[in-house]
C-alpha positions as CSV (number, residue, x, y, z in Angstrom):
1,X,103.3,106.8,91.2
2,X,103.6,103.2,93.4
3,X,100.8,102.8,96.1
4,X,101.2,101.7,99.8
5,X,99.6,98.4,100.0
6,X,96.2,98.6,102.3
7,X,96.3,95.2,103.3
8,X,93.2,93.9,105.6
9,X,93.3,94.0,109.0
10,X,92.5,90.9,110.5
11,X,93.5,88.1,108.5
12,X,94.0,84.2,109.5
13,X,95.7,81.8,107.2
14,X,94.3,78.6,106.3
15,X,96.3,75.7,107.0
16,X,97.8,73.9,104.6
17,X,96.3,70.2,103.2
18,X,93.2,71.1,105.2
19,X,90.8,68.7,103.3
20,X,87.6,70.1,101.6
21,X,83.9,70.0,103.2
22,X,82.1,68.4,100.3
23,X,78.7,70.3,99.7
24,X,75.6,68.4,100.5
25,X,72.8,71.0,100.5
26,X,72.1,74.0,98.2
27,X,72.4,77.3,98.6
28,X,69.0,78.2,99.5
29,X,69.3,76.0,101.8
30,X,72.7,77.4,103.6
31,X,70.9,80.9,103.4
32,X,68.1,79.9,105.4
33,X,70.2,77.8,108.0
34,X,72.7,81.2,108.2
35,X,69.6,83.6,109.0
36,X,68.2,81.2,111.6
37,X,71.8,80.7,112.9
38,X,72.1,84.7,113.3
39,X,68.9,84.5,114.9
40,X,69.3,82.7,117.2
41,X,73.1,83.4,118.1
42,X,72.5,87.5,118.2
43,X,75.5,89.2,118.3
44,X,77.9,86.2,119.5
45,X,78.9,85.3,116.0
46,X,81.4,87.2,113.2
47,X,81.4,87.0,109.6
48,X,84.8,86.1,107.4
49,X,85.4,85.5,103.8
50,X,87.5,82.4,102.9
51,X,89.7,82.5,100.0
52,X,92.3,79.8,98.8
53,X,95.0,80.7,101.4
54,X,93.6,83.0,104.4
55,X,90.3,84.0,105.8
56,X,89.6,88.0,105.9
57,X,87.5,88.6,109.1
58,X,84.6,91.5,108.3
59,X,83.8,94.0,110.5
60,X,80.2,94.5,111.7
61,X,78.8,98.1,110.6
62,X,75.3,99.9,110.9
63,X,74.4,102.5,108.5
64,X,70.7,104.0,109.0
65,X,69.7,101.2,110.6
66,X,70.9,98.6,108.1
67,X,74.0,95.8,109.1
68,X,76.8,96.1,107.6
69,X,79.4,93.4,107.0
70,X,82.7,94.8,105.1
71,X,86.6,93.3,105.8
72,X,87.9,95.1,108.3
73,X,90.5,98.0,106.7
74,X,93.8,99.2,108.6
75,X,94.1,102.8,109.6
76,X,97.5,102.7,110.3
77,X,97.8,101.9,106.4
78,X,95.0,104.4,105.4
79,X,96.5,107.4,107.2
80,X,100.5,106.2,105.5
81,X,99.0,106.1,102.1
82,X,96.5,109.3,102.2
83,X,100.4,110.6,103.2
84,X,102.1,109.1,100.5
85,X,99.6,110.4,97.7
86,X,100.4,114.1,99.1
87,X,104.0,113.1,98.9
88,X,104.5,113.9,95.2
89,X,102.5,117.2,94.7
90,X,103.7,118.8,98.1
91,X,107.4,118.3,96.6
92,X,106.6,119.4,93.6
93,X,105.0,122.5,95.2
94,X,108.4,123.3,97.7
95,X,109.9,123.2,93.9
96,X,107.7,125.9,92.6
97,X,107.7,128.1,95.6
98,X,111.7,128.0,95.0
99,X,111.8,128.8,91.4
100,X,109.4,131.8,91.6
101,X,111.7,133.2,94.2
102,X,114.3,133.0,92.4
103,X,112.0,134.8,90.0
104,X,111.1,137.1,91.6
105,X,114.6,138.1,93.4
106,X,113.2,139.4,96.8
107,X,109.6,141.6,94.9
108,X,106.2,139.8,95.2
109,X,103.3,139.4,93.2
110,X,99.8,138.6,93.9
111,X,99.8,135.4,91.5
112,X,102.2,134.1,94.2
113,X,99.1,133.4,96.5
114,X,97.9,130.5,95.2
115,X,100.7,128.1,95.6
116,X,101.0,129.1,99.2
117,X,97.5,128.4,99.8
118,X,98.1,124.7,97.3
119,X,101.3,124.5,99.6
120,X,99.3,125.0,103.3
121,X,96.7,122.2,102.3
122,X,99.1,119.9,101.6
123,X,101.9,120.6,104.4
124,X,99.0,120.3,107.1
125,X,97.3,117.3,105.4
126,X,100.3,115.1,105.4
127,X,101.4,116.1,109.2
128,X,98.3,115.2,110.4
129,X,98.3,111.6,107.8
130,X,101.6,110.7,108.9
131,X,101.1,111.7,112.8
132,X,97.9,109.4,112.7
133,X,99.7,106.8,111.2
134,X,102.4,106.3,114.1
135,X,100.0,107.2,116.6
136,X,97.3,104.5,115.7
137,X,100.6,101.8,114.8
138,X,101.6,102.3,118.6
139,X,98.0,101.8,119.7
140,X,97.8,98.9,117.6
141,X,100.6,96.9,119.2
142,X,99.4,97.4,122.3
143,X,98.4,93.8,123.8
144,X,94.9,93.7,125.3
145,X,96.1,92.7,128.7
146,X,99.3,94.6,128.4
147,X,100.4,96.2,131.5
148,X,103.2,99.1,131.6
149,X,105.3,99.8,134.4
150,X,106.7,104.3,134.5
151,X,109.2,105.1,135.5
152,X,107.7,106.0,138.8
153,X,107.0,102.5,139.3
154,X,103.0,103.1,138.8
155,X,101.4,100.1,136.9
156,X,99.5,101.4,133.9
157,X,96.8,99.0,131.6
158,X,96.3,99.8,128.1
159,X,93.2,101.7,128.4
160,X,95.1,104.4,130.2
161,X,98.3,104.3,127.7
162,X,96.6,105.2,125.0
163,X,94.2,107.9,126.5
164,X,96.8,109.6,128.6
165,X,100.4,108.4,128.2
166,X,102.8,111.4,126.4
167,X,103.5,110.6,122.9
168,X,107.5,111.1,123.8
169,X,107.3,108.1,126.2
170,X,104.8,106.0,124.0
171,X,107.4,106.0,121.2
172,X,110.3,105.2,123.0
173,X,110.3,103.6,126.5
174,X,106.8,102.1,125.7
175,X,107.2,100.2,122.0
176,X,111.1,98.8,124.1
177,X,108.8,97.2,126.6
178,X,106.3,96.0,123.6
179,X,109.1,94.7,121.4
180,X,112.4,94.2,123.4
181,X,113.9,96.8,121.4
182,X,114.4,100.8,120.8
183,X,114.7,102.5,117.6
184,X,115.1,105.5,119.1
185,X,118.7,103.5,120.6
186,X,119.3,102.1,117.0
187,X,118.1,104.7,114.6
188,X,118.3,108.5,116.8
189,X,118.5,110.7,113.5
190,X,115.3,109.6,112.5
191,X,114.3,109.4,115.9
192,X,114.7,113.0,116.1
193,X,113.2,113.4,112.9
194,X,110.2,111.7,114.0
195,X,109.9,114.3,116.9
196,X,110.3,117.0,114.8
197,X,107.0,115.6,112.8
198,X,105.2,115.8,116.2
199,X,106.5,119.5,116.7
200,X,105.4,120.3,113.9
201,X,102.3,118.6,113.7
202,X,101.1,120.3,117.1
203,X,102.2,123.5,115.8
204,X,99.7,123.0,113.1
205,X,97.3,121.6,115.3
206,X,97.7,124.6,117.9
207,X,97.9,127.1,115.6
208,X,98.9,130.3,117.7
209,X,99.7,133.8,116.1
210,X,103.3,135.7,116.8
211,X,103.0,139.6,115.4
212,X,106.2,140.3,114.3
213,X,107.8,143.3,112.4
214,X,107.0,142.6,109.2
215,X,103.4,142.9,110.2
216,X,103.2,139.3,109.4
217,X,101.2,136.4,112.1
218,X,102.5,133.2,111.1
219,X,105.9,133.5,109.1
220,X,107.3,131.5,111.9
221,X,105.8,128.4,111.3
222,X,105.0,129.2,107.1
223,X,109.3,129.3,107.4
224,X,109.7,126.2,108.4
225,X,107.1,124.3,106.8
226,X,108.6,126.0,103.6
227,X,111.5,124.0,104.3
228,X,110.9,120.5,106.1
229,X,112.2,117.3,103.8
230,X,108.9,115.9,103.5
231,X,110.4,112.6,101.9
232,X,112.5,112.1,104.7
233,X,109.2,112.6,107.3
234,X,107.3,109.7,105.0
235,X,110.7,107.8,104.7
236,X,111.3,107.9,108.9
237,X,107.2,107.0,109.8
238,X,108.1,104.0,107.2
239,X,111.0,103.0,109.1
240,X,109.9,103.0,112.4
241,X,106.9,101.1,111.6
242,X,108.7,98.6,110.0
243,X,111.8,98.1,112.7
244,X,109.0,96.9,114.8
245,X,106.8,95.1,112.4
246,X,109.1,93.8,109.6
247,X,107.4,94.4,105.9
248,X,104.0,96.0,107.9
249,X,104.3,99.1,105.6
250,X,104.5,97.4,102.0
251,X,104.0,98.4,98.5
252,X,102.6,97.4,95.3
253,X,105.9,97.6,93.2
254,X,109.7,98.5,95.4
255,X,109.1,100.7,98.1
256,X,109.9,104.5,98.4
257,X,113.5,104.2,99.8
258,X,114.9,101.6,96.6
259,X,113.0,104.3,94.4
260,X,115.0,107.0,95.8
261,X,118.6,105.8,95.1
């Protein structure tokens, strides 16, 4: 199975015909000048590592006391390819649920019990991935000194967008005022379909029983988890991602769409 690409998070590209430094002093010697330079600059410095084409920009981490300099990682891609991975097994689950009953022709059996437990896990585990992901992509474009005006005409920074604002209005009126344009305008199937992953995700989130006649507490929402097109939920987070940020969601080989026709 392909993998999303996890690419770093801050990254700056070296210009082009930038002439090399020539080395005049050793190693030891640019270790000890580095150490007195952190010294003596505290916290008002960062760390990158240069390659042929781009610098990767490290993030500063403490564990038990120790510092801790590793490239800075993306959630947004994390949370899309911990998704992606649950992609495969979750549709291969729905596909076993529906053979056994066939099987099974409206009986039960306790050996059934296990794949709706296998099932659960991975239903809640890839609402929750592919939730993060658009959630933390719509923080992320957020400019520092962004300021948002409602429709109330109340002036709102960025601090308070992403604390307070209603994801309904973050992923519509807010990205058009980010980006100059709406997918939920140019794209409202998957628009809708992305709203139906929030439903869903909240109703997994805040989980509440319903007793109903067949003595059973949450058929409701085991129903319609049982039949949600989880390729079209990763397919939708994908392309809303990328009608703002052109090839931001990549992969290693093709990508999931040219797989699937």
């Amino acid at each position: 199975m392909k993998k999303p690409n996890i690419a770093f998070l801050n990254v700056q590209k070296i210009p082009k015909n930038l002439p090399d430094i020539p080395m005049k002093e050793d190693d030891s010697v640019l270790l000890k000048k580095e150490e007195e330079f952190k010294k003596k600059n505290k916290d008002d410095y960062y760390i990158g590592l240069m390659g042929n084409e781009e610098i990767v920009f490290c993030s500063k981490l403490e564990i038990r006391g120790l510092e801790l300099w590793i490239p800075e990682p993306n959630p947004v891609l994390i949370y899309f390819s911990e998704a992606y991975r649950i992609l495969e097994p979750i549709l291969k689950t729905q596909n076993e649920l529906e053979s056994i009953a066939k099987q099974l022709n409206g009986s039960t059996t306790i050996e059934t019990y296990p794949y709706l437990l296998k099932f659960f896990s991975q239903s809640s585990r890839i609402h929750v991935f592919l939730f993060s992901t658009v959630e933390a992509f719509i923080n992320q474009s957020i400019p520092e000194e962004f300021e948002y005006t409602t429709s109330k005409g109340k002036i709102k920074n960025k601090e308070y967008i992403q604390r307070y604002m209603k994801f309904n209005e973050k992923s519509t009126e807010l990205m058009k005022a980010i980006f100059s344009k709406s997918f939920d305008n140019e794209y409202p199937e998957e628009m809708e379909t992305l709203m139906e992953l929030k439903l869903s995700r909240d109703g997994l989130i805040h989980l509440k029983t319903k007793s109903d006649k067949y003595r059973n507490s949450y058929r409701e929402i085991m129903v319609s988890l049982l039949n949600i097109n989880y390729k079209e939920l990763v397919l939708c987070v994908e392309s809303f991602i990328n009608f703002y940020s052109p090839n931001y969601i990549t992969y290693f080989n093709n990508n999931l769409r040219e797989k699937s026709t």
